[in-house]
C-alpha positions in Angstrom: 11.9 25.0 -10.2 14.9 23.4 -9.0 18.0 26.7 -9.9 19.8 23.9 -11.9 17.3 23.4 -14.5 16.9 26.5 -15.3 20.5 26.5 -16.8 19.2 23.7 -19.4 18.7 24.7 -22.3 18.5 23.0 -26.1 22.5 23.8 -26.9 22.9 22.0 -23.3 20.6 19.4 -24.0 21.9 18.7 -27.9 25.8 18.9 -26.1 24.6 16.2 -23.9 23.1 13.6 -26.4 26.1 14.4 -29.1 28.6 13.3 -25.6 26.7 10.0 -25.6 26.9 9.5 -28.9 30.6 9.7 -29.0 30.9 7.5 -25.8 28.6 5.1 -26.5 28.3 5.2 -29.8 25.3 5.8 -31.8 24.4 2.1 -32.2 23.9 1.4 -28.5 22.1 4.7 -28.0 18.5 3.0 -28.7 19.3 0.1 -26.7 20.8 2.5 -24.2 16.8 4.2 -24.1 15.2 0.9 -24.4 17.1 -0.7 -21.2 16.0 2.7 -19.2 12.4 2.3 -20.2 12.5 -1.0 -19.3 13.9 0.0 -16.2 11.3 2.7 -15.6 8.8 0.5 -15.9 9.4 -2.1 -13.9 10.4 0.4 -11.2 7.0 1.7 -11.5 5.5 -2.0 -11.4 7.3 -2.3 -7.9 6.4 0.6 -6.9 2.7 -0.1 -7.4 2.7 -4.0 -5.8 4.5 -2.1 -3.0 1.8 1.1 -2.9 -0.8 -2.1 -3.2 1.0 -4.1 0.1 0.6 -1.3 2.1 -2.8 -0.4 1.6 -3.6 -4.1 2.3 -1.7 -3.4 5.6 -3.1 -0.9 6.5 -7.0 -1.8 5.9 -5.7 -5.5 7.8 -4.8 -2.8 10.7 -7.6 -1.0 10.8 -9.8 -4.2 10.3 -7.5 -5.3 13.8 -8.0 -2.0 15.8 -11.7 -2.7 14.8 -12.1 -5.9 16.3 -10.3 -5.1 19.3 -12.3 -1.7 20.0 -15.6 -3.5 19.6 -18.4 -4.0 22.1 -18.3 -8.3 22.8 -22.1 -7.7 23.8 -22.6 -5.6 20.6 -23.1 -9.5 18.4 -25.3 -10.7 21.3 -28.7 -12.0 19.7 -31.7 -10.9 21.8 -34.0 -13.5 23.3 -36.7 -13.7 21.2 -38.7 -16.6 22.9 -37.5 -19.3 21.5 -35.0 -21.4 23.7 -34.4 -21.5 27.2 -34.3 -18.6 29.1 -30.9 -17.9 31.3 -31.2 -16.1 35.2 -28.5 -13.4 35.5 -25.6 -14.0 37.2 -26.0 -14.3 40.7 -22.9 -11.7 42.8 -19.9 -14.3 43.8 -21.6 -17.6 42.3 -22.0 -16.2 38.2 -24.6 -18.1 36.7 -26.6 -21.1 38.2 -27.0 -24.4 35.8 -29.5 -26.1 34.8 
């Protein structure tokens, strides 16, 4: 617990709403709370579209580093027989043509 808070106390905490009162008066005091809810909540809104844009990133990143890592011969379909059939390549002349 932060040594400050332990200090507060209900005189402290009935001192500080009594202070508002007389600054702000006590007809502004709900709209006062209302505007900080309103303000807490779309602060938490933000904060979950920008907790949601970063998991996005990161899973597009990972999806990236993926692709990149992969094997190219790892999609390769096998010859099963049906087509034609290609030599290998031959060294310095790659792969003759039909």
């Amino acid at each position: 617990m932060h040594p400050i808070l332990a200090f507060i106390d209900a005189p402290i905490v009935i001192g500080i709403v009594i202070l508002a009162a007389l600054l702000f008066g006590a007809d502004k005091l709900p709209k006062l709370a209302r505007s900080a809810g309103q303000a807490k909540k779309e602060f938490v809104m933000g904060q979950m579209e920008a907790d949601q844009a970063a998991a996005k990133a990161r899973e597009d990143q990972r999806l990236h580093d993926q692709t990149v890592t992969m094997d190219p011969m790892q999609n390769v379909d096998i010859n099963t027989g049906s087509g034609q059939n290609v030599p290998p390549p031959t060294p310095d002349k790659g792969t003759p043509s039909a």
